[in-house]
N, C-alpha and C positions, 0 to 999 in steps of 0.2 A: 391307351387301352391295351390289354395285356390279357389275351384267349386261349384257352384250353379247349381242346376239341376232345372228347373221348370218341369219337366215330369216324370212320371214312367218308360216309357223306356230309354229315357236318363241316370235314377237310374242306373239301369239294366247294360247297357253300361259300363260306367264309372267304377263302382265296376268291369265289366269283362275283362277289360282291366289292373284291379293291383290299381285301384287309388279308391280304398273306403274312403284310410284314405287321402286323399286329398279332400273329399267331404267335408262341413261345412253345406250345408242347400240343403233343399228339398223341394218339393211339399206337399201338403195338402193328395196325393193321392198314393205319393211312399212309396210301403211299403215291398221291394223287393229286394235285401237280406232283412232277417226282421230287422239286427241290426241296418240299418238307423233309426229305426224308435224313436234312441234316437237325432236323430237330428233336428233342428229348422226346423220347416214347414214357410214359408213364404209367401203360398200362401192359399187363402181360396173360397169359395163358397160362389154368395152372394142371394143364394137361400137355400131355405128349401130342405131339400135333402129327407126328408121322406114325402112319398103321392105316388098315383098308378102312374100309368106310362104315364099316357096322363096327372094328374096333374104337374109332376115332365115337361114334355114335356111343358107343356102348360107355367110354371115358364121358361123355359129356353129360349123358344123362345119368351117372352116378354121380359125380360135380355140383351136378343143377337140384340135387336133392339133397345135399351137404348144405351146413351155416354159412361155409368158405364162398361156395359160389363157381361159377367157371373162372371168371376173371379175377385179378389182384388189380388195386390200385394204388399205385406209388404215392400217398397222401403225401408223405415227405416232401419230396422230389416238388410234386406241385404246390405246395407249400412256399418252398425258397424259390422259388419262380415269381411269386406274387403276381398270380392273375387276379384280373378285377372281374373278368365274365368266363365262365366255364361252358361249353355246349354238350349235348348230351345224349341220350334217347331213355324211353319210354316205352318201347314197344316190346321189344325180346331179350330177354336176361340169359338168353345165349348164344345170342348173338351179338352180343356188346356188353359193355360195363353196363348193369343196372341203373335205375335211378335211387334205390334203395342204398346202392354203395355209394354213391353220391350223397345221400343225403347224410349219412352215417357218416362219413369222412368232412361235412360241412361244418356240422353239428359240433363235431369238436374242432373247428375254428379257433384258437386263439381271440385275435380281430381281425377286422377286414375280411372276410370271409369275400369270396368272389358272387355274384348275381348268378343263379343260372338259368337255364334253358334247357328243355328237352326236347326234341324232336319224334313224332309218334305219327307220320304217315299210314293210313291204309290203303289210299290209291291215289290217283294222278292228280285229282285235284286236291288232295291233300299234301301232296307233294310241294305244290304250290303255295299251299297256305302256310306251308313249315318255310318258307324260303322268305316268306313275308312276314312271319312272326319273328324270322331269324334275325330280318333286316332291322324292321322297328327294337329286336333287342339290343343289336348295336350301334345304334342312330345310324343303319345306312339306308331306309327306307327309301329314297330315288334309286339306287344300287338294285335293291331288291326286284321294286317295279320292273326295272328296265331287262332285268335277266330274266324276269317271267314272262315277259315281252316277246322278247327272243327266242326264250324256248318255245313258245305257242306256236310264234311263229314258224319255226323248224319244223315242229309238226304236223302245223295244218300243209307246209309246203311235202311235207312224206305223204302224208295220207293222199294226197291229191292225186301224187304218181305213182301212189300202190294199188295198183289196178289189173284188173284180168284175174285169173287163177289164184285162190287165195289157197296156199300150202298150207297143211294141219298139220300142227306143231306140237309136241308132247314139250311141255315145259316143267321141267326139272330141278330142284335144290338139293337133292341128295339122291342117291343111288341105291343104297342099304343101311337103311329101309329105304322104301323111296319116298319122296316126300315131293307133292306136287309144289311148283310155285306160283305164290299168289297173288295178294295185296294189287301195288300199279303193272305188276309183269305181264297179265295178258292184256291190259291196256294198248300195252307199248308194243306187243306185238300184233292184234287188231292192227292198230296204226298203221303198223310196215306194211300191212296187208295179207298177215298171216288170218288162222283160224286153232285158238287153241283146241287142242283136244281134252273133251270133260273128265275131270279126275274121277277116276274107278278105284282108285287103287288105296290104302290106308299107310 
């Protein structure tokens, strides 16, 4: 088996499941275990990444309304790699390689095109069920089970000892503008025993 990861959490996965050394290429972004980070990046940014944060904002959403897209993906590159499963997401087209350029860079396949997978979490127990879908995509379903296990575990062991005063948390993905964060974030901070604070802001 021979995996392409376009995402950091996909990385993340994949390695916690037992199959690092079945990875071959990554994202421009994974860097998690750090030792992937001797392997091919295939995918890039076709923006300047340094400038404040309503510049960087301001590149992105000109990008995200272009045919180009935010991202580039190295078709080639992963091409002569010969993966057999690629992993992927589904949820934000920028904040990761789409699944539209995936399917577009498939499409023209030669043969053997790679199986894929996308990953499209909105909250915690979804999180969950991407990690088991992840698993059964690569025959490691015991793998999978057992690291959801684990995680639960950890959790229910946080929540227990997060007690007393719960601090109110402004949670944040961007600054300017601001952009509150959402999806499993205030989940995970409930958990610890915070309390987020209700997004007012746009």
């Amino acid at each position: 088996m021979r995996i392409v990861s376009l995402l950091p959490g996909a990385t993340e996965i994949v390695c916690a499941l037992g199959l690092r050394e079945s990875l071959v290429a990554r994202s421009h972004e994974c860097d998690f275990p750090t030792d992937v980070a001797v392997l091919p990046a295939v995918t890039r940014p076709r923006l300047e990444v340094d400038g404040s944060s309503r510049q960087i904002h301001d590149r992105v959403t000109a990008l995200s309304r272009s045919a180009d897209g935010v991202y580039a993906l190295d078709v080639e590159s992963i091409r002569a790699l010969s993966p057999t499963h690629l992993v992927t997401q589904a949820q934000c087209d920028v904040c990761a390689v789409g699944m539209a350029d995936v399917e577009r860079a498939i499409a023209g396949w030669p043969t053997d095109a790679p199986a894929v997978a996308a990953l499209h979490p909105t909250d915690l127990p979804a999180v969950f069920e991407d990690i088991r879908r992840t698993g059964a995509f690569l025959g490691a379903v015991p793998a999978a089970s057992g690291l959801i296990d684990r995680m639960t575990a950890r959790l229910g062991a946080l929540e227990r000892t997060a007690a007393g005063t719960r601090p109110r948390a402004a949670l944040l993905e961007w600054t300017d503008p601001l952009m509150g964060a959402g999806n499993w974030i205030p989940e995970l901070v409930r958990i610890a025993g915070g309390e987020p604070v209700p997004q007012v802001f746009r």
